[in-house]
C-alpha positions in Angstrom: 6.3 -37.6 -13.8 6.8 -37.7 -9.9 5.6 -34.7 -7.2 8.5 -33.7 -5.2 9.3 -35.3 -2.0 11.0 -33.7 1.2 11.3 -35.7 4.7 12.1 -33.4 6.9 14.3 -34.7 10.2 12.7 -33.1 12.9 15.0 -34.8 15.5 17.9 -37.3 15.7 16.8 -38.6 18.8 15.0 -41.6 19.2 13.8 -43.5 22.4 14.9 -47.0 20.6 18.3 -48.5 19.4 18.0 -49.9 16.0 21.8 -51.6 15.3 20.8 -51.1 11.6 20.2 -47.2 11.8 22.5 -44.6 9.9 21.0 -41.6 12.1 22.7 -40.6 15.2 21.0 -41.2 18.2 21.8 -38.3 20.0 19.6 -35.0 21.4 19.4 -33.2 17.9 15.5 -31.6 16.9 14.9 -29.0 14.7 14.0 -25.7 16.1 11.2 -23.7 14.4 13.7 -20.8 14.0 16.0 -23.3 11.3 12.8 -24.6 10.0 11.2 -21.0 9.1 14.1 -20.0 7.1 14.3 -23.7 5.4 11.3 -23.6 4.0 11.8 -20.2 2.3 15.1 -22.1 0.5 12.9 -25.4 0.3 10.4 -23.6 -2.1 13.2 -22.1 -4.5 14.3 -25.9 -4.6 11.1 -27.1 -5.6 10.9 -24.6 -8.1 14.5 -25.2 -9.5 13.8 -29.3 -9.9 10.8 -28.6 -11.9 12.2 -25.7 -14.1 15.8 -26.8 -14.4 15.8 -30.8 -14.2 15.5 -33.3 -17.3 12.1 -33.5 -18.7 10.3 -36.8 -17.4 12.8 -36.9 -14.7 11.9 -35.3 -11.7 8.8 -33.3 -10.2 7.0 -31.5 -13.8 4.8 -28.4 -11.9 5.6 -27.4 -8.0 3.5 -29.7 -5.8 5.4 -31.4 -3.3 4.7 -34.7 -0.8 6.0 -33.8 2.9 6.7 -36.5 5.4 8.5 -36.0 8.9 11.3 -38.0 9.7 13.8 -38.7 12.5 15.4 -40.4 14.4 11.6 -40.4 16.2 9.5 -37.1 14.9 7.1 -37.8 18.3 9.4 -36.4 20.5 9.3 -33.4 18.5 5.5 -32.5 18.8 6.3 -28.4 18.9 7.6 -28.7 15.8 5.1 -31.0 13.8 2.4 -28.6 15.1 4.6 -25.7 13.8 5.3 -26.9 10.1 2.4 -29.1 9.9 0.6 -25.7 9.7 2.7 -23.9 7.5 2.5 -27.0 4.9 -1.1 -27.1 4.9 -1.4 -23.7 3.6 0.9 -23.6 1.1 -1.5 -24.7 -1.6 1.5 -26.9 -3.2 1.8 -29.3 -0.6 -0.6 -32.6 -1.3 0.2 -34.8 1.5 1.9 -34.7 5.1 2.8 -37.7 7.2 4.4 -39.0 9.2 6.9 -41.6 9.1 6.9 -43.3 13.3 7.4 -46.3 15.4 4.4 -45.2 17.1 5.2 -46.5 20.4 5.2 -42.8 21.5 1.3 -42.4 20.6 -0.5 -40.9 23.2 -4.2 -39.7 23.4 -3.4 -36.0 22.7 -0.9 -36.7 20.2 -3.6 -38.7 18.1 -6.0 -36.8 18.3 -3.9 -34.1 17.1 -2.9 -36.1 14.3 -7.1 -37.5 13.7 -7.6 -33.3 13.5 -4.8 -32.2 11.5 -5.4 -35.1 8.8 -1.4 -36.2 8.9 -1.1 -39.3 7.4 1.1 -42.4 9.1 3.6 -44.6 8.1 4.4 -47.5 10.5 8.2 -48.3 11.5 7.3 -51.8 13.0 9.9 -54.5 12.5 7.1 -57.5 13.7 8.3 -60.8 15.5 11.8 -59.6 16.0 11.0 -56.0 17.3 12.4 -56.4 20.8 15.5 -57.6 20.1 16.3 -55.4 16.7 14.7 -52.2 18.3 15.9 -52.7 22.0 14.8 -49.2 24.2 17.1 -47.0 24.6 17.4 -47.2 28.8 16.9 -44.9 31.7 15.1 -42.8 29.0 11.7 -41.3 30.7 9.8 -41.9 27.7 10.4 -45.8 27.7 9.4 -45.6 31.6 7.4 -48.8 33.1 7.7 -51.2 30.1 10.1 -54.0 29.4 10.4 -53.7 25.8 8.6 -52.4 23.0 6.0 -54.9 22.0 4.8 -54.3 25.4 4.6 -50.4 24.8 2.4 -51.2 21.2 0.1 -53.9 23.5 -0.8 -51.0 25.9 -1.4 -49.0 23.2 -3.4 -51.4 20.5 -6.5 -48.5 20.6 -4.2 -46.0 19.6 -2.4 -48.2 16.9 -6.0 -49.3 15.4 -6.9 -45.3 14.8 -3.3 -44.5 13.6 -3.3 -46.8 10.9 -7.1 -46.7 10.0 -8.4 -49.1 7.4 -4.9 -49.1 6.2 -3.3 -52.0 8.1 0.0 -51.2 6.2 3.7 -51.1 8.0 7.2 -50.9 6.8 9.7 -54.2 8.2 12.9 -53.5 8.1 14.9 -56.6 6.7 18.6 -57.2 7.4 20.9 -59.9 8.1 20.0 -60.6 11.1 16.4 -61.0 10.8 16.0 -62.8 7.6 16.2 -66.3 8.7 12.6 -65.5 10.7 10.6 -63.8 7.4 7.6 -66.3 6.9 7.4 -66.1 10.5 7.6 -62.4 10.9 4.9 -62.4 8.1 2.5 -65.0 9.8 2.7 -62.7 13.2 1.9 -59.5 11.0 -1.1 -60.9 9.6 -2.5 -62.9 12.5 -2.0 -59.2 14.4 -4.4 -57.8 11.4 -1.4 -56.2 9.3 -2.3 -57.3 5.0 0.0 -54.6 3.8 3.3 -55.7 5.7 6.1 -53.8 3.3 9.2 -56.1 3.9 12.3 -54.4 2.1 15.7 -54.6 2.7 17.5 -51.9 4.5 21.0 -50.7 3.5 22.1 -52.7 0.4 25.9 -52.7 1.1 26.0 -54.6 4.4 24.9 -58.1 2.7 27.5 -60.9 2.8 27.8 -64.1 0.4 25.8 -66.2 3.2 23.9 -63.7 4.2 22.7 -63.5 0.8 22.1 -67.3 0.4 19.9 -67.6 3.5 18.0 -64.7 1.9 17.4 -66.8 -1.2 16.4 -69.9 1.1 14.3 -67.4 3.2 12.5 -65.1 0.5 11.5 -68.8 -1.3 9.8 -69.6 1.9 7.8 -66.6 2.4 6.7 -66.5 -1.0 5.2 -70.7 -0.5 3.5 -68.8 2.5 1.9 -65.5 0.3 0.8 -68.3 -2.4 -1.3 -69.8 0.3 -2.4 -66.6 1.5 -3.8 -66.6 -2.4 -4.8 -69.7 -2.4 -7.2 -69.4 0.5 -8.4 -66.1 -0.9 -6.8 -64.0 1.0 -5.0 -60.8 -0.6 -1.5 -59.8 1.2 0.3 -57.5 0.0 4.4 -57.7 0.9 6.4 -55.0 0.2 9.4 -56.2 -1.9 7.2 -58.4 -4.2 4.8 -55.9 -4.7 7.2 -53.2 -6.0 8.7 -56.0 -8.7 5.4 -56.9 -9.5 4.6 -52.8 -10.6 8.0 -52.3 -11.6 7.4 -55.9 -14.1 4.1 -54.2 -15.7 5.5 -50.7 -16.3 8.4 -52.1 -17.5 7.0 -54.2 -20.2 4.6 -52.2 -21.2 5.8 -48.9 -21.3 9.8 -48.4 -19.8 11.2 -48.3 -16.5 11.2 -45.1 -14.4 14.4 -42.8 -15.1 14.8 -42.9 -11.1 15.4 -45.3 -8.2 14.0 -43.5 -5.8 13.3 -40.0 -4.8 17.0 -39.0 -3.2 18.3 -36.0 -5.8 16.4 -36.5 -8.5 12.6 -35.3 -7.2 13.3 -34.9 -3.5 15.9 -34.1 -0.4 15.5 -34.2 3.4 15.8 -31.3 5.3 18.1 -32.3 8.6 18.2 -30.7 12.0 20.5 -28.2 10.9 18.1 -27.0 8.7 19.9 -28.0 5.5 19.1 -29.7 2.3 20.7 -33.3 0.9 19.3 -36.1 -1.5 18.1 -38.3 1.8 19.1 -39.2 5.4 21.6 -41.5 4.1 24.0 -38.4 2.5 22.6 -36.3 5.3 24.2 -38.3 8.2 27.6 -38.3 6.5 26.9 -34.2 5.1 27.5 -35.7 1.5 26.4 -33.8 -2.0 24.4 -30.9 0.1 21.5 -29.3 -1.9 21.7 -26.0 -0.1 21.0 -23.4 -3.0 24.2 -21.5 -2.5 25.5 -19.8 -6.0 29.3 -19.6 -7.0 29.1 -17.2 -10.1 25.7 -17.1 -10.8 25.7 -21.3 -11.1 23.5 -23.3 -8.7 25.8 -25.8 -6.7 23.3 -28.9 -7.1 22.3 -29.1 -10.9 19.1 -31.1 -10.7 19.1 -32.2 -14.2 23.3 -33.3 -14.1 22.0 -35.7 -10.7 18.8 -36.8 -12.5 21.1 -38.1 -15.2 23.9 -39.8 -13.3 20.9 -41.4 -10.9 19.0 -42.1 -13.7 18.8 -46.6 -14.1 18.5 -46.7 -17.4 22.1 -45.3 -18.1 24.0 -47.8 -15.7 26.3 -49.2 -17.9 26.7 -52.6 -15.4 23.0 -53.1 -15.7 22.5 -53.1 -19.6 23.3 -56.5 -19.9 21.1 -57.6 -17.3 18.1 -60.0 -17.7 16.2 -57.3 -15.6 17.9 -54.3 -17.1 14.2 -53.4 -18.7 12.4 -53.5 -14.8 14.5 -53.2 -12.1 15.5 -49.8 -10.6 18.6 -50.7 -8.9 19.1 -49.9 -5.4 20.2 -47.2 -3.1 21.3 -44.1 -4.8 24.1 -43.5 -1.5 25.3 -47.2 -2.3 25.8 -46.7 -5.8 27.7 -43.5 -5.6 29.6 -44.3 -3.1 30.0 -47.6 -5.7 31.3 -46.0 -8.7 28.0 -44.8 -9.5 26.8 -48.4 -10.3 24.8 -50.4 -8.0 26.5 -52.8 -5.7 26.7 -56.1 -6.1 24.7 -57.5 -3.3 22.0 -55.4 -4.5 21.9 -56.7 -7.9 21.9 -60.3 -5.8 19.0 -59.4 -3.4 16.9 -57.7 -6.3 17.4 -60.9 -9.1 16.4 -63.3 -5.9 12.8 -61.4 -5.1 12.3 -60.9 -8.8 12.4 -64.6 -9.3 9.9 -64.5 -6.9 7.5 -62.4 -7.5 7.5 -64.2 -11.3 7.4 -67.8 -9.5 4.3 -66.3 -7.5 2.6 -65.2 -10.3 2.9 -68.4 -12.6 1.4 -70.5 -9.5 -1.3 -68.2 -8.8 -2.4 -66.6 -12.4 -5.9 -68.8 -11.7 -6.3 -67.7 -8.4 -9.3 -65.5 -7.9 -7.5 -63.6 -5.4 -4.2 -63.0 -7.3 -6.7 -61.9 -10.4 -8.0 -59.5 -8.6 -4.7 -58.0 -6.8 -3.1 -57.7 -10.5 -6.2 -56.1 -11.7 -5.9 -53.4 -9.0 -2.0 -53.4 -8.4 -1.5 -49.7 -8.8 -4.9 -48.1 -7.3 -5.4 -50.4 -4.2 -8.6 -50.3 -3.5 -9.3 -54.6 -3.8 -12.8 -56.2 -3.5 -13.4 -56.4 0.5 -14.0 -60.2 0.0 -10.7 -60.7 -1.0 -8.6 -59.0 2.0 -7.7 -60.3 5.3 -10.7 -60.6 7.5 -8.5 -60.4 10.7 -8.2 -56.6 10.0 -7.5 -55.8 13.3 -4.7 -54.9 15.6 -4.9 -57.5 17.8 -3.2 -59.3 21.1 0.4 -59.1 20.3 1.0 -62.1 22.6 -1.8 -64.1 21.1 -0.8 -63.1 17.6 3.1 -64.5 18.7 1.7 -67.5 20.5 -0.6 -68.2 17.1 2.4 -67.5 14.6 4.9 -69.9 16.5 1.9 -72.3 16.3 1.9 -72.0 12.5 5.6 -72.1 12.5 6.1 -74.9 13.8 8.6 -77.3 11.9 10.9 -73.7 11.8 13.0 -73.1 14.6 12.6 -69.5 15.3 16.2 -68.0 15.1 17.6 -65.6 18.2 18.8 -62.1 17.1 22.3 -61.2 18.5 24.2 -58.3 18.1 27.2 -60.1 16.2 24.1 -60.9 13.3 23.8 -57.1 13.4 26.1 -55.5 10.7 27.5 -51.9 10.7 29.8 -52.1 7.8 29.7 -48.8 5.4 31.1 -50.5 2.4 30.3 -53.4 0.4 30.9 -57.0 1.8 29.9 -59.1 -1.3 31.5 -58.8 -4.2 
């Protein structure tokens, strides 16, 4: 069972460049107007998924999860304010967040966020963060600083209250920031991050070598998380952390009927004010989810979608070695892929898999490992355990500290010709 989710893209503008992004960068934000009469069609959606789709499948009763989305959602403050209020009275809504780079934080806007109790989500691609999120120029916000590790250094006391006791952000992996993982993950933790959630983004952009330096690469950062273990210390990365849950549910009960939350139990609502299965279908306007009725019939049939994007039926994956855990990849991919997942996908997710089972065998005597298993789905590990560095700390230093660590590994330049933009698969 799984409470709906909606993001809602409050702008499309964003004051950095990311090569990797599928939203268009351009001066787009959701006016309350659009909003206002979304939200009426939002709550007949929510209602529709839980009384129309399969059971098991999607969102059972009408509570919902809200997060706000972009592009950057800071430079749209007016609006946050506006729905932010509107959610929190609606007694169905159980959470609202924010997902940000944060390098927008000012005083007023945290405080605002401390008083409204928003949650936050971290965009922060680490080590590499200047060179794959370059600021966008002669844009006032990004006024006075160089790049954007020197806008989160000026604004470490705002960072530490954003993410609380928390210490969690999502990296952004690609091809051309791979080749500096262990790295990347060193820098996190030395800067007081033990909940750094690496995952790749976009799963049809992946070449043959691209995908064989991520096999070399993802071996290497798992040597360095079995140290972390080893010394006691409990890290939590993103992409072996979901195999790890997806492992244990899978073998003991069966694997979710979902990959993720895109059609099945969730949509974004974009600047227009309309409904699709995520950002991804939203930046290309494909399978809208805008309620409209063509004799009497809904035009998005929930429980037709939570079939089709259901893992368990893909025909590809049933002979699989991890057909009984793994939850495939990006539902945009794979129907724009036959409905099947794609097969740099299938490559990327056997590759961390194998990891996540190497780490366990080396560290099933571990006290820390014991204790992360014990506690894998509720969080919540014995303080003795975690990261004592649990700070947000120099960024310099932390660099300076990392490279010292990283020392037999040449640290790998990003350049724009690493950066992919293919829409298709590439392997395969």
């Amino acid at each position: 069972m799984a409470t709906f989710t909606l993001e809602v893209s409050v702008t499309e503008k964003c004051n950095l460049a990311c090569p990797y992004c599928y939203v268009a960068n351009i001066d787009k934000f959701l006016s309350i107007e659009k909003f206002d009469k979304a939200f009426i069609e939002f709550k007949k959606m929510v209602h529709r998924s839980s009384t129309t789709g399969l059971p098991g499948s999607g969102n059972q009763g009408e509570k919902y999860h809200v997060s706000y989305f972009g592009g950057e959602p800071l430079l749209n403050m007016e609006l946050i304010r506006h729905a932010t209020r509107k959610f929190k009275a609606d007694p169905a809504c159980e959470h609202v967040g924010i997902i940000s780079n944060l390098s927008l934080l000012t005083e007023e806007i945290m405080e605002y966020i401390e008083k409204a109790g928003l949650g936050v989500s971290w965009s922060f691609d680490g080590l590499s963060s200047n060179e794959s999120r370059p600021l966008v120029k002669n844009m006032e916000e990004n006024k006075g600083y160089d790049n954007v590790l020197d806008m989160y250094n000026s604004k470490r006391h705002l960072l530490k209250r954003a993410l609380r006791n928390e210490r969690f952000c999502k990296v952004m992996l690609f091809p051309g920031n791979i080749e500096n993982m262990t790295e990347n993950l060193q820098f996190l933790v030395e800067m007081g991050i033990n909940c750094p959630d690496f995952m790749c983004v976009r799963d049809d952009i992946w070449s043959e070598e691209d995908i064989r330096v991520f096999r070399v690469e993802c071996h290497r950062m798992a040597d360095q998380l079995i140290k972390y273990f080893d010394q006691g210390k409990i890290i939590v990365i993103g992409m072996f952390h979901l195999a790890i849950r997806d492992i244990l549910i899978g073998m003991t009960k069966s694997k979710r009927p979902w990959g993720c939350f895109a059609g099945t139990h969730g949509a974004v609502m974009s600047v227009e004010g309309e409904f699709y299965p995520c950002a991804r279908f939203a930046s290309k306007k494909l399978l809208p989810m805008s309620g409209k009725e063509y004799n009497g019939v809904e035009d998005y049939d929930f429980a037709y979608w939570q079939k089709q994007l259901n893992p368990q039926n893909y025909s590809k994956c049933k002979s699989c070695k991890l057909y009984k855990v793994c939850n495939a990849g990006c539902s945009y991919s794979q129907i724009r892929n036959g409905n099947q997942p794609v097969d740099s996908v299938c490559e990327l997710n056997h590759i961390f898999y194998d990891e996540t089972l190497r780490i366990a065998e080396e560290c099933k005597n571990m006290p820390a490992y014991i204790e992360y298993v014990k506690k894998v789905f509720t969080g919540g590990w014995d303080n003795k355990y975690l990261h004592k560095n649990a700070d947000v700390n120099d960024i310099k230093e932390s660099i300076k500290r990392a490279a010292e660590q990283g020392s037999n590994h040449v640290l790998h330049p990003i350049t724009p010709t690493a950066m992919p933009y293919k829409e298709v698969a590439v392997y395969g």
